[in-house]
C-alpha positions in Angstrom: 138.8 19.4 200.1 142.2 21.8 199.9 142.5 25.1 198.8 143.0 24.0 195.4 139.7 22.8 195.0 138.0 25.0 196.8 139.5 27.9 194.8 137.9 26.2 191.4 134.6 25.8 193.2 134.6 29.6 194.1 135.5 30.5 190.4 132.8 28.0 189.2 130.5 29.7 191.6 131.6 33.0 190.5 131.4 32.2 186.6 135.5 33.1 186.6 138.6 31.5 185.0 141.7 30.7 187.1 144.8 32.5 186.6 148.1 30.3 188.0 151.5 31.9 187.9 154.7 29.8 187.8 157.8 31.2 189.3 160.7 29.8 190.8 161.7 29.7 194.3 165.2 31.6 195.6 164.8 33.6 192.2 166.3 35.9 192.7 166.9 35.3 196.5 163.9 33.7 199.0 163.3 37.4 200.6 162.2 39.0 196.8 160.4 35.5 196.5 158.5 36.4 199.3 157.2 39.7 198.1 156.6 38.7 194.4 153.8 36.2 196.5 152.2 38.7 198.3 152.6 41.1 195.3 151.1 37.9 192.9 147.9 37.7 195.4 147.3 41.2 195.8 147.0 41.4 191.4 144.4 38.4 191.1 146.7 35.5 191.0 144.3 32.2 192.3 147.2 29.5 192.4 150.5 29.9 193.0 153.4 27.4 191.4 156.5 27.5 193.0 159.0 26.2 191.3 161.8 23.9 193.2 165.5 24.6 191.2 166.6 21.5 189.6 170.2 21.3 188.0 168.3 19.3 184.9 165.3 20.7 184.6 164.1 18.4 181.5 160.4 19.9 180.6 162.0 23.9 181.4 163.2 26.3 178.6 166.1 28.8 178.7 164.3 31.3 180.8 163.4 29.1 183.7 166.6 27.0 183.7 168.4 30.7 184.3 166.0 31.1 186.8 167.3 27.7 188.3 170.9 28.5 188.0 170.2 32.0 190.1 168.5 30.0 193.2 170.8 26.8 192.8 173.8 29.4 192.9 172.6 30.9 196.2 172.0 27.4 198.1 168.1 27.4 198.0 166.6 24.1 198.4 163.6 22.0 199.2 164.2 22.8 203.1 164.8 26.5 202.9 161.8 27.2 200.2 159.5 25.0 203.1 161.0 27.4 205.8 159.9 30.3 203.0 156.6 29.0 202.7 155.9 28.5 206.3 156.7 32.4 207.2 154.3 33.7 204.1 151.8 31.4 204.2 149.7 33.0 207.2 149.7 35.9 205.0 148.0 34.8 202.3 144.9 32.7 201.7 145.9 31.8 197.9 147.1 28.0 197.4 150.3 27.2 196.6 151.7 23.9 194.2 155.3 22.9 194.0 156.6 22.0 190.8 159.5 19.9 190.7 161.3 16.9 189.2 161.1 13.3 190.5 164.9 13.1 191.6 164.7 15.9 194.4 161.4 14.7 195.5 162.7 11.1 195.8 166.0 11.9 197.6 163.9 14.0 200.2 162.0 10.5 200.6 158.5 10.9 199.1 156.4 10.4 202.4 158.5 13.0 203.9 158.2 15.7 201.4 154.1 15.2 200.9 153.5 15.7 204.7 156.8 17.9 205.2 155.0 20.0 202.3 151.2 19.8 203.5 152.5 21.1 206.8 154.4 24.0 205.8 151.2 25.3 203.6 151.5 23.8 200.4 148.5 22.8 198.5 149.9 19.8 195.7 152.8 19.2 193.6 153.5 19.0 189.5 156.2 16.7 188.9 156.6 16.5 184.7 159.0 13.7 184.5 156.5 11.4 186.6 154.7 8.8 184.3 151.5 8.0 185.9 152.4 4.3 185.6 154.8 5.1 188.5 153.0 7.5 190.2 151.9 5.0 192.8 153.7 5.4 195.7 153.7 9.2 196.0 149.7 9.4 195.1 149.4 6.5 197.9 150.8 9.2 200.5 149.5 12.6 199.0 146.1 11.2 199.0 146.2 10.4 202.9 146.6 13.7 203.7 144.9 15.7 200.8 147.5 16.6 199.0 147.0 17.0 195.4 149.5 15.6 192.9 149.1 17.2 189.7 149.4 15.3 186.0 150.1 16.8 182.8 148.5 16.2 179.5 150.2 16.4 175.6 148.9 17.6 172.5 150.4 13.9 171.5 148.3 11.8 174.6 146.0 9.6 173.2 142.5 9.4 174.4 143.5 6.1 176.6 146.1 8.3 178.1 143.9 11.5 178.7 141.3 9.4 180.6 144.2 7.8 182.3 145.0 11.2 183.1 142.1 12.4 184.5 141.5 10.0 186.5 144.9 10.5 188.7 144.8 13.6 188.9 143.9 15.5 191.3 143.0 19.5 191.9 143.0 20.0 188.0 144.6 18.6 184.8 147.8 20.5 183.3 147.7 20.4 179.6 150.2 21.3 178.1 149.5 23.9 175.0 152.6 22.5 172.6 155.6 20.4 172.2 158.5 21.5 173.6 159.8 23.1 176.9 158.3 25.9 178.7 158.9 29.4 176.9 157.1 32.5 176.3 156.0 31.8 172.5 154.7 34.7 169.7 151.4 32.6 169.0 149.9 29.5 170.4 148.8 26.4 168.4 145.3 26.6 167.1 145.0 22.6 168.2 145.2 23.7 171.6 141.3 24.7 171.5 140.2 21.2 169.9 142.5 19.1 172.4 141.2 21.0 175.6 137.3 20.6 174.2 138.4 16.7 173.6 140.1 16.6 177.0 136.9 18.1 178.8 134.6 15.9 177.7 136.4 13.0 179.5 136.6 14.4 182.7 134.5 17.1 185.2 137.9 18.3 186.5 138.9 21.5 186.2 141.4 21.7 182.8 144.2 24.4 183.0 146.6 25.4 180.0 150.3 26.0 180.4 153.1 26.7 178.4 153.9 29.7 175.7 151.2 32.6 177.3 153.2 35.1 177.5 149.9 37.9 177.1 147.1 39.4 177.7 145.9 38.5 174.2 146.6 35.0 174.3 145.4 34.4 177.7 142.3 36.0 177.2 141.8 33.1 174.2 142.6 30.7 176.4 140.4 31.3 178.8 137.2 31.1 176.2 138.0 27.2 176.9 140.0 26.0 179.7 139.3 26.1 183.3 142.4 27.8 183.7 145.6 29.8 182.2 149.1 29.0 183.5 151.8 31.4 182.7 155.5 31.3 183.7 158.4 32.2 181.4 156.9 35.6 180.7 157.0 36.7 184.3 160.3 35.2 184.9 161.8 37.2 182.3 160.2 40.4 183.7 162.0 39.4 187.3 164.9 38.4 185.6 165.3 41.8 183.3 164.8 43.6 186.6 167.2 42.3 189.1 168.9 44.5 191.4 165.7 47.1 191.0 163.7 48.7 193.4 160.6 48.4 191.1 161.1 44.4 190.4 158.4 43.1 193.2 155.8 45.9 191.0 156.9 45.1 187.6 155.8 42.0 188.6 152.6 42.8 189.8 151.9 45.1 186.9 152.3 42.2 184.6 150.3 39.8 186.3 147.4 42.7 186.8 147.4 42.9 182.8 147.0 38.7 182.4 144.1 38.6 185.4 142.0 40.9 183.6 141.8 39.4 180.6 141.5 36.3 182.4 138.5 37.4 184.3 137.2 40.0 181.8 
């Protein structure tokens, strides 16, 4: 058992929902990433996704491709986000998921990044261009050495796929709340509610919603259902609307504070 599931057991325990922040690593250097994850911790984030920049980031909206750009532009990669993870991680007890595309992760060579990754601290990995039809390999590795590899689920997966789904997937079940990229959104799609319910009944895994909270409002909603509420965009555009400010690491916190309460009531 990893962090990752022990953290859902403790909320389970507990009667509480999980609250996952997305940001992305190097943005905007490695040192402020370092103190947006303590910071994150400190305000009642339970699982940390950091995000590896990828020049085509294919399932990422405006927001987090900007975000991309920044780190790309200053060099960060898979090996100097590792070296980031290794310093911070005795520092914190929260678990930590990469999310990434297939092509870095298959240039690093997939062995090498599962047990390269368990060993610097991280928990499992997200990888939304990965069909679990060719998921074998990696899942092979990761499940050698307890590493989770995360799948997502659609509003448009059928119920073949969802159980598909559930079964590979390990730590808990991303569904994904609409059609599209990732992006802070106004309001969220009523289905989301009906397709989680549906989702749930196939599986005893923990079921976590991403994609468009950008609120206190709307993950408050969320969290009447899922296991789980995943934000990213919304935070990114508070670090990104506060680069080069002495307050950025606190705005940060501030936001994520307002999101874990509603979360946890």
């Amino acid at each position: 058992m990893n962090r990752i599931e022990k953290k859902f057991e403790e909320l389970k325990k507990n009667r509480k929902k999980a609250f996952i922040v997305y940001i992305t690593a190097g943005d905007p250097d490695l040192k402020t990433t370092y103190k947006i994850i303590t910071e994150l911790e400190k305000n009642g984030v339970d699982i940390i996704e950091l995000g590896i920049p990828f020049s085509d980031p294919l399932a990422d909206g405006p927001t987090i491709q900007a975000a991309s750009e920044r780190a790309l532009s200053r060099g960060v990669n898979i090996a100097s986000i590792l070296k980031l993870v290794r310093s911070v991680r005795p520092r914190v007890r929260t678990p930590f998921v990469f999310m990434t595309y297939y092509n870095p992760v298959f240039q690093y060579g997939l062995e090498r990044f599962i047990n390269d990754s368990k060993k610097a601290g991280i928990d499992g990995v997200i990888i939304p261009d990965l069909p679990t039809e060719e998921s074998g390999d990696i899942v092979k590795h990761a499940r050698k050495v307890d590493f989770s590899v995360i799948f997502l689920a659609a509003p448009t997966s059928t119920n073949a796929r969802l159980k598909e789904i559930s079964r590979k997937s390990q730590g808990f079940i991303y569904y994904v709340s609409l059609t599209g990229v990732t992006g802070a959104r106004k309001a969220l799609s009523q289905d989301i509610f009906n397709n989680v319910k549906r989702l749930k009944q196939m599986t005893k895994k923990p079921v976590c919603v991403g994609f468009g909270v950008s609120n206190p409002a709307q993950a408050k909603k969320i969290a009447l259902v899922a296991d789980g509420v995943i934000s990213g965009s919304a935070l990114i555009k508070i670090i990104e609307n506060n680069i080069g400010k002495n307050d950025l690491v606190k705005k940060v916190g501030q936001f994520a504070h307002s999101l874990s309460k509603a979360i946890k009531g």
